[in-house]
N, C-alpha and C positions, 0 to 999 in steps of 0.2 A: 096613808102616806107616812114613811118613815124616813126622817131627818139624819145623815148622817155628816158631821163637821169633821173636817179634817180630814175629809175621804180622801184624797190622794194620796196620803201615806200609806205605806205597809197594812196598819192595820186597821184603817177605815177599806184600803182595798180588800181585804180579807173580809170585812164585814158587807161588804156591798156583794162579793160573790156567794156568801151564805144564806142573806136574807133571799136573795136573787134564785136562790136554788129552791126556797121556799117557795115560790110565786108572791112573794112580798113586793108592793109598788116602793122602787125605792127613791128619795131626791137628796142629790150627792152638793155638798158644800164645799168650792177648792178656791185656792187661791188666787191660781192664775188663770184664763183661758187655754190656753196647752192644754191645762191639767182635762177640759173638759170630756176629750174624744176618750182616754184611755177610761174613765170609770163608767163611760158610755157603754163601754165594750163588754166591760165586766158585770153591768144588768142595771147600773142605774136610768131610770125613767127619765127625771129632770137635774139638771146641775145651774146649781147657782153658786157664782162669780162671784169672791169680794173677800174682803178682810173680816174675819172675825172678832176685831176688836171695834169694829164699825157698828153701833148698835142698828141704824139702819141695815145694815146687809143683816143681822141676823133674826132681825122681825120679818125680813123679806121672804130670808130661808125656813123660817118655821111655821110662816102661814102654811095655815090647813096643813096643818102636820099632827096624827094621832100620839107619836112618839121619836122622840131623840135619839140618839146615842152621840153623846159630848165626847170630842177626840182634841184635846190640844195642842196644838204645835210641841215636839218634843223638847223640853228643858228651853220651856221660856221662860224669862223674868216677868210677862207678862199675866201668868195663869191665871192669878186670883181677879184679874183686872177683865179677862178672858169668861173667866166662868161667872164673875156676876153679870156680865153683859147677858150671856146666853142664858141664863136661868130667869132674868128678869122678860129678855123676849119671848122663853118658853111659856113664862106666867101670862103676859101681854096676850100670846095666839091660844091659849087655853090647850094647852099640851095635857095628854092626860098621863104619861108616862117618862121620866127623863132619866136614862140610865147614863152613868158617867165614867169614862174610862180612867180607874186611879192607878194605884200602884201598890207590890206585897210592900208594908208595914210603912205606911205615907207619915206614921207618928215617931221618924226619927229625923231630929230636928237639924242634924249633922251632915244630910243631905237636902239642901233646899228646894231643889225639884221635887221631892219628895214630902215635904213639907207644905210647901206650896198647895200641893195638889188634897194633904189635911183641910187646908184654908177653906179650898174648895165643896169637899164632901162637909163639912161645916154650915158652910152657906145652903147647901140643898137640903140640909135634916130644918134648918127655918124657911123653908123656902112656901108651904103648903104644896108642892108638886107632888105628886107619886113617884117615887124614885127609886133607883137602883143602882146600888156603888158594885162595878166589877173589878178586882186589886189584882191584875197579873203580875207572879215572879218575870223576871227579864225571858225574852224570846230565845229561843235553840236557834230562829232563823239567824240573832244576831251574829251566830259564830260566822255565816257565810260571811263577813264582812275579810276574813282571814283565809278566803279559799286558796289564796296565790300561794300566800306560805305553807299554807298544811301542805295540799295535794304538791308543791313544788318544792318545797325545802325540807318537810316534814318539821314543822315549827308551829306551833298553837299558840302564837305572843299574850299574856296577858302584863296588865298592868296593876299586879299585885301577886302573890305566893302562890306560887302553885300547887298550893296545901289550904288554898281557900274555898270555903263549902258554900257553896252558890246553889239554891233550886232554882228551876227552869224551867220552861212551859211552852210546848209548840203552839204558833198562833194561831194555825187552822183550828188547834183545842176552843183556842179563844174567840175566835168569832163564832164557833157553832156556837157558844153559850150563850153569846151576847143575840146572836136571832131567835133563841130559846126564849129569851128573858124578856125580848121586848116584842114577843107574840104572846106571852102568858101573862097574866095579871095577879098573878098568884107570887109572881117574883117581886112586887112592890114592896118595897120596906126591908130590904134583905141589902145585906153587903157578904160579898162573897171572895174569898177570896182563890185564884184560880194558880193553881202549883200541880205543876206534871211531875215533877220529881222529888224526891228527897233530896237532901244535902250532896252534894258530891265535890268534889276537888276537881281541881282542874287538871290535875292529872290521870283522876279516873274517865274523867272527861276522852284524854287525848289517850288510853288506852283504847275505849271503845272507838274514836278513831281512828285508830291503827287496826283496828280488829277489820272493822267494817268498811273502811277503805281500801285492806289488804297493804298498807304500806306502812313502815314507824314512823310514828305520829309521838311528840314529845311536849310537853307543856315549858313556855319560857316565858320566864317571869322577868319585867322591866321593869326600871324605875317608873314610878310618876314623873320624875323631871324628866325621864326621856320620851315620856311617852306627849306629855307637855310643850319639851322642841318640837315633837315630832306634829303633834295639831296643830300648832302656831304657823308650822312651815305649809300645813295643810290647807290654812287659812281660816279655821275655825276661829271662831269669833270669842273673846275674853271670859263672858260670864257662860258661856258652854265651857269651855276651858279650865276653868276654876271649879265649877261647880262637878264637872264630871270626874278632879282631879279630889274634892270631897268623898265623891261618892267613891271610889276606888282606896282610898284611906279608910273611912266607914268597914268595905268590905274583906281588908286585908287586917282590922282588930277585930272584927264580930262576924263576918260574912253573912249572907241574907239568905235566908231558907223557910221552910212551910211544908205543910204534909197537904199531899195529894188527894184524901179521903172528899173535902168537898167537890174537887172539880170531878172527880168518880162519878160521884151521885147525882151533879150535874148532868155529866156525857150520858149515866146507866151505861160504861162501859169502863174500863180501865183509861188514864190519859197515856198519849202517844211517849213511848219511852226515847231517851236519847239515841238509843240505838236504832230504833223504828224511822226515827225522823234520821238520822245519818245517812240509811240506807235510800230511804226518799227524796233525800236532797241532790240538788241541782248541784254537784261539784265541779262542770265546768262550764266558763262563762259564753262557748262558743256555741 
């Protein structure tokens, strides 16, 4: 049995239909009951209910579990508080493999999400588990988050220069790795970091969306303070607010990026190009 936390996001779901296509038994960890039916759907076997800051729910969830894969809520204040819980229940159920979903370059201390999740992969190198740290650059899915503007106003908003070099990684890349990693035993002790693209701009970005969408597609770059009213009115909550308003400063003096070569030799194929995933994505919400 394979443990997966945080499965009802994006990429715990992505990893539930990867392992799932393996014939891997999988038991999905979600927050709410809701969340139960949909990771049902997608091949998990069992789900367990609860909070993962609860050290009882997560002895619950990792009995008779061969291996984890740790998904944190994203950009919580909670993680370091989060990941000793779960490392210590993995120790408790005798987990023999505990892979942990990090982040590209967690050793920049200017963004605390990112930071944080250092803390974490820290704890696991003392931890005596067999472990495996996976470090994805930010997802291509995240651009869907912009479908209304692209496809409708031909606008790409970001919240930093449109001359900032960002690498990026489709998640399907990222979950096949992670069911690779925690079917193999040969992956233990390895951190990897997974980058589907080189450096690019966001306005090469919004060429190839214009290419492969067939319409102009233009990168527009906003303030952080506007971008700031604009979450507050959203209702995003202070310390997501702040810290994402970090990480977007971070990436407009240094931008974040990584070469592709390991997650290659990973896949033994090339990683999915932006243009590849553009073409595959879901661009309307109907």
């Amino acid at each position: 049995m394979i443990l997966i936390t945080g499965a009802a996001g994006k990429t715990g779901r992505a990893v539930i239909q990867a392992l799932a296509a393996r014939g891997e038994e999988v038991r999905a960890l979600v927050h709410r009951p809701e969340q139960t039916r949909p990771v049902t759907e997608l091949g998990a076997h069992e789900v367990v209910v609860g909070d993962m800051r609860h050290p009882a729910t997560m002895r619950q969830a990792m009995s008779y579990t061969r291996a984890v894969y740790h998904i944190c809520p994203n950009v919580t204040p909670d993680e370091l508080g989060i990941g000793e819980t779960a490392i210590a229940a993995a120790r408790s159920a005798g987990v023999e493999h505990f892979c942990f979903h990090s982040v590209l370059h967690p050793h920049t201390k200017e963004m605390p999400h990112h930071w944080h999740k250092l803390r974490v992969e820290e704890l696991l190198l003392k931890s005596g588990l067999g472990w495996t740290i996976l470090q994805p650059a930010a997802y291509m899915q995240n651009m869907l988050a912009y479908r209304d503007s692209i496809t409708e106003q031909g606008i790409y908003p970001v919240p930093y220069p449109a001359e900032t070099r960002l690498s990026l990684v489709d998640l399907q890349d990222v979950a096949e790795v992670a069911a690779t990693v925690l079917a193999r035993p040969e992956h233990a002790g390895a951190t990897y970091q997974l980058v589907g693209t080189g450096p690019m701009t966001q306005t090469e970005l919004a060429v190839i969306l214009s290419q492969r969408l067939g319409r102009p597609v233009r990168a527009h770059s906003v303030t952080v303070e506007e971008w700031e009213q604009n979450a507050r009115a959203a209702g995003l909550d202070p310390y997501r607010v702040d810290t994402l308003s970090r990480m977007f400063r971070y990436y407009a003096q240094y931008g974040l990026f990584g070469n592709p070569r390991v997650l290659a030799w990973l896949l033994e194929r090339p990683p999915t190009s932006f243009a590849d995933f553009v073409a595959r994505a879901q661009w309307s919400q109907n």
